[in-house]
C-alpha positions in Angstrom: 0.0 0.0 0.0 1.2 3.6 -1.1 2.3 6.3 1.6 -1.1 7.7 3.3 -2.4 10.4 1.4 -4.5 11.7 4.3 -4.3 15.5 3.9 -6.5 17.3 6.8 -7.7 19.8 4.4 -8.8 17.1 2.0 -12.5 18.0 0.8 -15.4 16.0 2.8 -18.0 13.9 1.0 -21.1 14.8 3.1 -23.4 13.4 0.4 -23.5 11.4 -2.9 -26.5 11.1 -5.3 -28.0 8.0 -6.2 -27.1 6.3 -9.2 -24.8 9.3 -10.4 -21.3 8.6 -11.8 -19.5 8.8 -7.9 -22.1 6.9 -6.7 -21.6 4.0 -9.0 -18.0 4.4 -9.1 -18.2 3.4 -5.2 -17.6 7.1 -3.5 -19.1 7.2 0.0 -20.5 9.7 2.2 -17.6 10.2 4.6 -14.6 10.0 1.9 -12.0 12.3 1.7 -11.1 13.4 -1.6 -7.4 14.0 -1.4 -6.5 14.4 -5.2 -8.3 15.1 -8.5 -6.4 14.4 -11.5 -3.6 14.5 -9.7 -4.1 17.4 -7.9 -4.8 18.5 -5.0 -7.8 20.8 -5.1 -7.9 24.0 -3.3 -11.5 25.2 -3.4 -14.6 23.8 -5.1 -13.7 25.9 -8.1 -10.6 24.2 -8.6 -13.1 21.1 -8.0 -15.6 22.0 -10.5 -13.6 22.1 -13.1 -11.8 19.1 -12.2 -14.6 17.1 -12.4 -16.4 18.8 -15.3 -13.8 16.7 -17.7 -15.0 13.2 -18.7 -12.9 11.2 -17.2 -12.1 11.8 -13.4 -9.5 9.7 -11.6 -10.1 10.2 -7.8 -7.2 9.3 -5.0 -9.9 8.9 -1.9 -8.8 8.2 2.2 -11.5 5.8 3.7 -10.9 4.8 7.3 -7.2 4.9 7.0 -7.1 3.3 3.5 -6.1 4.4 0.1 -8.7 3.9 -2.9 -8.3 5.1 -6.1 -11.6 5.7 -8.5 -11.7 5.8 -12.3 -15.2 7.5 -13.5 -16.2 8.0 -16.7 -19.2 10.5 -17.5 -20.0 13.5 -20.4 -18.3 16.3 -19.8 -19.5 18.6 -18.0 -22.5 16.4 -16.9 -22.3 16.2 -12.3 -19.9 14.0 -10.5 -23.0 13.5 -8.1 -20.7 14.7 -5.0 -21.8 17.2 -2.7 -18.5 18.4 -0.4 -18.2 20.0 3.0 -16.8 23.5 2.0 -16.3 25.3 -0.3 -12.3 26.4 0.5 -10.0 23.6 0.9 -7.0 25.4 1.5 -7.7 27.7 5.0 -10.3 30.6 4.1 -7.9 33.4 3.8 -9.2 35.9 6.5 -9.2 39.2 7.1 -6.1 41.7 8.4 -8.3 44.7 9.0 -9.4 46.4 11.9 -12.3 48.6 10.9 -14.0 49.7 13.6 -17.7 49.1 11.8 -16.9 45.4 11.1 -20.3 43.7 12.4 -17.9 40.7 13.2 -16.5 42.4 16.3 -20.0 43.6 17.0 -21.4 39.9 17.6 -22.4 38.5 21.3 -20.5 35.6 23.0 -21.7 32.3 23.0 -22.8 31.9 19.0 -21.6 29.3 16.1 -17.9 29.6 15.9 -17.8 29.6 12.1 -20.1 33.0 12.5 -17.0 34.6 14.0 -14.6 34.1 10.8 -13.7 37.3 9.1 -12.5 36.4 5.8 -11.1 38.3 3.6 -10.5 36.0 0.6 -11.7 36.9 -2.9 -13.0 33.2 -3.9 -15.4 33.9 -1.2 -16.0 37.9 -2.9 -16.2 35.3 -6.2 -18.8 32.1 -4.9 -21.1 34.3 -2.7 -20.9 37.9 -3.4 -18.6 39.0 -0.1 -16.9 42.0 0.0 -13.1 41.7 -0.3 -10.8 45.2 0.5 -8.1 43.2 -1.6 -5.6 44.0 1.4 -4.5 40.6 0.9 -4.7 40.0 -2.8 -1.5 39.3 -4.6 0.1 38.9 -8.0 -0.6 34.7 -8.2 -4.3 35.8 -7.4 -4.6 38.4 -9.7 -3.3 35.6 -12.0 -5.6 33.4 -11.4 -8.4 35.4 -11.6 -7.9 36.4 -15.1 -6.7 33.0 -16.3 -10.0 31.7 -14.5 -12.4 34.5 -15.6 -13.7 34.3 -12.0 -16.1 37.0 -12.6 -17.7 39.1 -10.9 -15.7 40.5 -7.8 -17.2 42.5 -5.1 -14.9 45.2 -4.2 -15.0 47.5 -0.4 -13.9 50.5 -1.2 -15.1 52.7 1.3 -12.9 55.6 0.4 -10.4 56.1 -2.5 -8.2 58.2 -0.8 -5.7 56.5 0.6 -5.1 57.9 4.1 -8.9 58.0 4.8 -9.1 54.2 3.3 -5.8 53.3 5.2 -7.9 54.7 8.5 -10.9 53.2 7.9 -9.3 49.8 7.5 -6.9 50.3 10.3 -4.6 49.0 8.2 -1.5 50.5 6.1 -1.7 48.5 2.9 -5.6 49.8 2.9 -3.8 53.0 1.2 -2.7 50.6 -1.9 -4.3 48.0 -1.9 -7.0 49.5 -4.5 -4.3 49.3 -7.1 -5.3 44.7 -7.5 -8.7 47.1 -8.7 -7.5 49.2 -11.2 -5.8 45.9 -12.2 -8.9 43.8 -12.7 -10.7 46.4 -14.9 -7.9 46.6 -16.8 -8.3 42.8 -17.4 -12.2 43.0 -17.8 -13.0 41.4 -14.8 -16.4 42.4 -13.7 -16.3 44.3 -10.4 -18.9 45.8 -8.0 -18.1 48.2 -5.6 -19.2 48.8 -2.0 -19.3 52.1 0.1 -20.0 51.7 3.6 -20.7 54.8 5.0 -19.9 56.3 8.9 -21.2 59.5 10.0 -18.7 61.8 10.4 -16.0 59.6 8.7 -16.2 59.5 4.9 -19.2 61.1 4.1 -20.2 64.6 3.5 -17.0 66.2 1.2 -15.2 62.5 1.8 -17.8 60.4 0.2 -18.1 63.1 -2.8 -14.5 63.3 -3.2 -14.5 59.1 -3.3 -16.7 59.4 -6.2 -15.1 61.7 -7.7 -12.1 58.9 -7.7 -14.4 56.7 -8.9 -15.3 58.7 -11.6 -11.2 59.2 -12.4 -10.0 55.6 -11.1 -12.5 53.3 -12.3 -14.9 54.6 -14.4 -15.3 50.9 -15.4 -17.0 49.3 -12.6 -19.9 47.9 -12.9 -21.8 49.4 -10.2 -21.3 51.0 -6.3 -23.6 50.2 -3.6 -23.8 52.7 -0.7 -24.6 51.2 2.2 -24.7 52.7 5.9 -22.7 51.3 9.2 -24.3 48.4 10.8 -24.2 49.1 14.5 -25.4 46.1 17.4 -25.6 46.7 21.4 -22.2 44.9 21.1 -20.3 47.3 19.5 -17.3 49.1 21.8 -16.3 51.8 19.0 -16.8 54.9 20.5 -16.2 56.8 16.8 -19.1 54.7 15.1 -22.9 56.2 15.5 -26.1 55.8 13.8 -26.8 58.2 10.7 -29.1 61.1 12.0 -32.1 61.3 9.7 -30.6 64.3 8.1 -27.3 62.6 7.4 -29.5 59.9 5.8 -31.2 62.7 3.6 -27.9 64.1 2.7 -26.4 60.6 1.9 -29.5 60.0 -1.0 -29.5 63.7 -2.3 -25.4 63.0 -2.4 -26.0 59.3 -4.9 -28.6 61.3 -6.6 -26.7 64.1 -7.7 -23.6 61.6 -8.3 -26.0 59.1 -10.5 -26.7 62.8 -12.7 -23.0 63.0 -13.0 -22.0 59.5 -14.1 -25.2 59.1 -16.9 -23.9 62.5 -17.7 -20.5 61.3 -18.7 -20.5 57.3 -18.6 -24.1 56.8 -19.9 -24.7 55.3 -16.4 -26.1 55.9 -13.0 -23.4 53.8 -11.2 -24.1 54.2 -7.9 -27.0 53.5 -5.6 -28.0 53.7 -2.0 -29.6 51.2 0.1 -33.3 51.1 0.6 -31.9 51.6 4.1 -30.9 55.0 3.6 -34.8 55.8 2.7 -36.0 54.4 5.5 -33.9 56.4 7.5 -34.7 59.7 5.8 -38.0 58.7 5.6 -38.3 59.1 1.4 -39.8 57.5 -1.2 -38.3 54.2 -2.9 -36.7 55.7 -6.2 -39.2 54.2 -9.3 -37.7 50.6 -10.4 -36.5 51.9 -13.2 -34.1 53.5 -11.6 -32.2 50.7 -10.5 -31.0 49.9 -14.1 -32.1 46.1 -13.3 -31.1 46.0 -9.7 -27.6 44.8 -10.1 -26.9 44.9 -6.4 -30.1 44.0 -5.3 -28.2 41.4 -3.0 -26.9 44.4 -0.7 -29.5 45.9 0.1 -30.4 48.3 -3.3 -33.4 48.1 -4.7 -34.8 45.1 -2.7 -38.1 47.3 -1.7 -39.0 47.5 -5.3 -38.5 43.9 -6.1 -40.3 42.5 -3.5 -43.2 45.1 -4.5 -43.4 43.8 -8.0 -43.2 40.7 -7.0 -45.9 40.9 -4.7 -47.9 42.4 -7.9 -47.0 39.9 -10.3 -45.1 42.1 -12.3 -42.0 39.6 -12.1 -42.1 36.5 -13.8 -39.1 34.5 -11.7 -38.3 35.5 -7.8 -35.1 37.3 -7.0 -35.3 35.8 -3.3 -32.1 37.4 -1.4 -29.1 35.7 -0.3 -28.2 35.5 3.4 -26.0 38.4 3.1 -23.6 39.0 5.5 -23.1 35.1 6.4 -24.0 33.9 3.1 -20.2 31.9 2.8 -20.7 30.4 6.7 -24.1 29.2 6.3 -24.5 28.4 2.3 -23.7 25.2 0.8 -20.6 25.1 -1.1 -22.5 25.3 -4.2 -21.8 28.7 -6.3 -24.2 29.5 -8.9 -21.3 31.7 -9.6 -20.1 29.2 -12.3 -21.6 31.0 -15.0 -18.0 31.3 -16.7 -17.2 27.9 -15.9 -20.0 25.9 -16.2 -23.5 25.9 -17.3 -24.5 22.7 -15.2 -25.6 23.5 -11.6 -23.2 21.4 -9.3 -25.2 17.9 -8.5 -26.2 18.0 -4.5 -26.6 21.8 -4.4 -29.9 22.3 -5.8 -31.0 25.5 -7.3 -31.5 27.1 -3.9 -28.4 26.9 -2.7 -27.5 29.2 -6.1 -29.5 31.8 -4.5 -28.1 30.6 -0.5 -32.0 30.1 -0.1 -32.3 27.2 1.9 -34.1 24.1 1.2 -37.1 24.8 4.1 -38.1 27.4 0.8 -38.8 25.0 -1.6 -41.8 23.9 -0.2 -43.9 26.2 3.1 -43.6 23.8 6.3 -47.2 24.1 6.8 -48.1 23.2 10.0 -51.5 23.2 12.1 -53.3 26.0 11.9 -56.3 26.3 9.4 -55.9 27.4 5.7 -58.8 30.1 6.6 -56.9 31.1 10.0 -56.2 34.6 10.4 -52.3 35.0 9.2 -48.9 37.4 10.4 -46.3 38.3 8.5 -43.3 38.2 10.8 -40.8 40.6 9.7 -37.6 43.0 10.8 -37.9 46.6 11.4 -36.7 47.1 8.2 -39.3 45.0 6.4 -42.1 45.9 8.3 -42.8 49.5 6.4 -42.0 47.4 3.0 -44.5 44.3 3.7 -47.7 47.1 5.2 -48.5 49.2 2.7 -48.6 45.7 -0.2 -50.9 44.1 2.7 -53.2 47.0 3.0 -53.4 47.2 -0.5 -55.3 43.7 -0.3 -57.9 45.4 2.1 -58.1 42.4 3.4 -58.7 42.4 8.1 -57.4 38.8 8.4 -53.9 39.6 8.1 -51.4 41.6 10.1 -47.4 42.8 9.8 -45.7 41.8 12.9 -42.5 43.5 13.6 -39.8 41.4 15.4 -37.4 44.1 17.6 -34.4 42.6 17.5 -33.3 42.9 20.8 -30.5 40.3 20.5 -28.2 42.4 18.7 -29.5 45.6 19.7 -28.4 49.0 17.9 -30.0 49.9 14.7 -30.2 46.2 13.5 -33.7 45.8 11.7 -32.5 43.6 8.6 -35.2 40.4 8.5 -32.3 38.0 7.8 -31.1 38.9 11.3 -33.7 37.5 12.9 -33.5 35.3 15.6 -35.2 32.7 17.5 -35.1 34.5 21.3 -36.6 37.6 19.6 -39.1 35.6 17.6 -39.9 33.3 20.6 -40.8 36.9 22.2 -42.7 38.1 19.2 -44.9 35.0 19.3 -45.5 34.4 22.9 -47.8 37.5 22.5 -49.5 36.3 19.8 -52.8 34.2 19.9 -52.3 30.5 19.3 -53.9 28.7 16.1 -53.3 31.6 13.6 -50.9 30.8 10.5 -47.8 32.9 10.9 -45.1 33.3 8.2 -41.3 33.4 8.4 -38.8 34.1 5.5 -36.3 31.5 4.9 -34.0 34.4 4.5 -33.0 34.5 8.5 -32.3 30.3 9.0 -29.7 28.1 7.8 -29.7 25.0 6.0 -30.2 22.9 9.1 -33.7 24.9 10.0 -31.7 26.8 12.5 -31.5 30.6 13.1 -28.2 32.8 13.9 -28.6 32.2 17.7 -28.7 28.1 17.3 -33.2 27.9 17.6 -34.9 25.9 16.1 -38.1 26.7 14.0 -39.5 23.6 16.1 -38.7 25.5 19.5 -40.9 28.2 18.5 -43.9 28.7 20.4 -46.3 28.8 18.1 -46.2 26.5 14.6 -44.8 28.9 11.9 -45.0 28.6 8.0 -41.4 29.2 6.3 -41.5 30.6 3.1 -39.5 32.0 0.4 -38.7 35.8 0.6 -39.8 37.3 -2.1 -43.0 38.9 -3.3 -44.3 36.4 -5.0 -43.9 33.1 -2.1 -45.6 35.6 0.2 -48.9 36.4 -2.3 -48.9 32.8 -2.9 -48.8 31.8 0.8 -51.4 34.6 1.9 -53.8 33.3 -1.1 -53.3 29.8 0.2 -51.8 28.7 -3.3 -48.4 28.0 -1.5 
C-alpha cells in the first residue's frame, strides 16, 4: 500500500446522489477526496472544473485506506458529490481592523464559524462577499484572469488612501485599490461597495471618493452605498447611527452623483440602500431607476423587487441571499459558475444558487387552518416594506408583525437577522392557532437561526416561506 495520502484539508463527501457517476464508481459519504487528476484541489472551483472533464480519476482516504476511482461521464454532466466546504485550503481571513466590522459587534456564545472574518476573494467570487483586496497578490490576480472568475465585489469605502488606510486600520488599505485598477484593466467584472460612517467618509469625503471613482474606475460595474451596521455589542466609541438628516444628505449625495455618471458614462453607477430611505423617511426611487437591480443582494433596490413581486409584475423570484453570512451558512454550491460551467453542481440544488435554503422550496405548513387569520413576521426594516402591499389587499385577516431585534441591539432591523429568542418573544404575545409566516432568509440549511433555535422551539407552529414577493402572495392566497 502507497504512503497515506491523508491531507486534513482534504475535501469531505457529506453526500452522494443515487445512481450518479460517484455513486456507482463506489464514493461514500464520509470519503475524503485527497486528489483530483492528480491534484490536490484548493476550493470547489478548482473542483468544479476538475470534475467537469469526462474522465475523473479520484485518490480517496476511507478509514485509513487508500482507494483510487476511475469515473467515466459526459463532460461537463455532475460528478454527483456534494462536499463540506467550499475552500480547501484555509479561508484566507481578514487583516483589518475597521471599527464598523459587524464581526466584532457579535455576542458571546454563537456558532464559531459565525466569528470568521474572511477576507479571501474566492469567497467575494462564490457568494458575493466584500473583499478590501488588502490581501490579494500577483498569483491571485493571475488566477483570476486566467479563470475568468467574474464578478468580484470590491470594499472601497474611500479612495483616498489615508482615509481608506484609517478606515481599515490597516496601512496596505492606502494601496491596496491598485489589485482594482488591475482587474478592470483585465475585464474582470467588479462591483463596488461604500459603507458609510457619520462623520467619517461622508459629506465632502464620500463626494471626493466618487469623484475617484469617476477618475480611477470609471469601469466598474456598479457602487452600492450602504450605511454602518451598528449592534448593542459594538465598543467603538467613533461609530454612530446616521441622523435622519445625514440619511437625507447621503440619498441627495447618490442622486446628484447618478446625474453626473449618466452624464459622462451613460450610467447611474451608484446607488443607495433602501436603508438610507427608511432612515430619511423618502420614497423608494421608481424601479427603473435601479438599471435592473444589479446589487439588489446588498440591500439596493430590494423594496422595489419585492413590491413587483408581490404584484406579479415579475415573472421568476429574486429571493435574497443570506448576506452578511451567506459563505458560513450556504452550501458550497456557487451559482457563480456562470464562466465555468453551465450545469448547476449535483447536491446543491438551485436554492443553494441563490443561498436560499431548502425549508423554501416547499412552506412547512403546519396546524393551523388554511382560513386562520395570518402574520407576516418581519424585521424593522421589512415591516414598512411588507404594510402598505398588505393594505393594498384590504383584506382584516392579516397583520405585519414586527420582530425588535433585541438580540443584537443598535439599529439592526435587517429580517435575515432575525433570531429565534426575539421571535420566541414576538410570538409568545400572539394568539395560538393563527398561521404565521417566516422568510427563509433569517435560518440556515439545518432549520436553524443565527442564535442556534430551532423553527420547532418556537412557540407557536410557523410557515417558512421564500422571501420574495411572489412566495408571500402565494402563501397569503393559500396557493403556496
Amino acid at each position: 500500500m502507497s504512503a497515506t495520502l491523508h491531507r486534513s484539508l482534504a475535501p469531505l463527501v457529506v453526500s452522494v446522489a443515487p445512481g450518479s457517476p460517484a455513486a456507482l464508481a463506489g464514493v461514500v459519504e464520509g470519503d475524503e477526496i485527497v486528489r483530483v487528476n492528480g491534484d490536490e484541489p484548493r476550493d470547489i472551483i478548482e473542483w468544479q472544473m476538475a470534475t467537469d472533464e469526462a474522465e475523473v480519476e479520484l485518490d480517496v482516504l476511507r478509514g485509513g485506506l487508500d482507494l483510487s476511482m476511475s469515473i467515466e461521464k459526459p463532460e461537463g454532466a455532475p460528478l454527483g458529490i456534494e462536499v463540506s466546504s467550499a475552500v480547501f485550503d484555509r479561508v484566507r481571513t481578514c487583516d483589518n481592523h475597521c471599527e464598523f466590522c459587524f464581526i466584532y459587534q457579535l455576542p458571546k456564545g454563537m456558532r464559531r464559524s459565525l466569528y470568521l472574518k474572511d477576507d479571501d476573494y474566492r469567497l467575494s467570487f462564490l457568494y458575493g462577499n466584500f473583499t478590501t483586496l488588502t490581501r490579494f497578490t500577483e498569483a491571485d490576480l493571475e488566477r483570476v484572469v486566467t479563470e475568468r472568475l467574474s464578478p468580484l465585489h470590491v470594499s472601497i469605502h474611500a479612495t483616498d488612501p489615508d482615509v481608506r488606510s484609517h478606515m481599515l486600520k490597516n496601512p496596505r488599505g492606502a494601496m491596496s485599490l491598485r489589485w482594482l485598477r488591475a482587474l478592470l484593466d483585465h475585464d474582470i467584472v467588479v462591483r463596488g461597495q461604500v459603507v458609510v460612517c457619520p462623520g467619517v467618509n461622508d459629506g465632502a469625503i464620500f463626494d471626493d471618493t466618487m469623484a475617484g471613482v469617476l477618475d480611477q474606475y470609471p469601469e466598474l460595474d456598479s457602487v452600492a452605498v450602504v450605511p454602518l451596521g451598528i449592534s448593542k455589542f459594538n465598543g467603538e466609541d467613533a461609530m454612530r447611527l446616521h441622523t435622519r438628516a445625514e440619511a437625507a444628505a447621503m440619498v441627495d449625495a447618490v442622486t446628484d452623483w447618478q446625474d453626473v455618471f449618466s452624464a459622462t458614462l451613460g450610467r447611474r453607477m451608484v446607488y443607495a440602500a433602501d436603508e438610507y430611505y427608511l432612515m430619511a423617511g423618502r420614497p423608494f426611487p421608481d424601479a427603473e431607476r435601479y438599471d435592473g437591480f444589479p446589487m439588489h443582494e446588498d440591500g439596493i433596490g430590494m423594496a422595489r423587487t419585492f413590491e413587483r413581486e408581490f404584484h406579479g409584475h415579475a415573472v421568476e423570484a429574486t429571493g435574497p441571499q443570506r448576506g452578511f453570512f451567506a459563505a458560513v451558512d450556504a452550501p458550497p454550491n456557487p451559482a457563480a459558475y456562470t464562466g465555468l460551467r453551465t450545469a448547476v453542481p449535483c447536491g446543491s440544488g438551485d436554492d443553494a444558487a441563490t443561498g436560499g435554503t431548502t425549508a423554501a422550496a416547499t412552506a412547512v405548513s403546519l396546524s393551523p387552518r388554511r382560513t386562520a387569520p395570518i402574520g407576516v413576521l418581519t424585521g424593522p426594516l421589512g415591516a414598512p416594506v411588507i404594510q402598505p402591499l398588505v393594505d393594498a389587499l384590504g383584506r382584516d385577516d392579516v397583520r405585519v408583525i414586527t420582530v425588535t431585534n433585541e438580540f443584537f441591539g443598535g439599529n439592526t432591523g435587517v429580517t435575515g437577522l432575525m433570531t429565534g429568542d426575539d421571535l420566541t418573544r414576538t410570538l409568545a404575545d400572539q394568539p395560538d392557532g393563527h398561521r404565521y409566516l417566516i422568510p427563509d432568509v433569517c435560518l440556515s440549511d439545518d432549520g436553524r437561526f443565527l442564535d442556534g433555535v430551532t423553527v420547532s422551539e418556537l412557540p407557536r407552529p410557523v410557515e417558512v416561506i421564500a422571501t420574495d414577493g411572489i412566495a408571500l402572495r402565494a402563501a397569503l392566497e393559500g396557493t403556496s
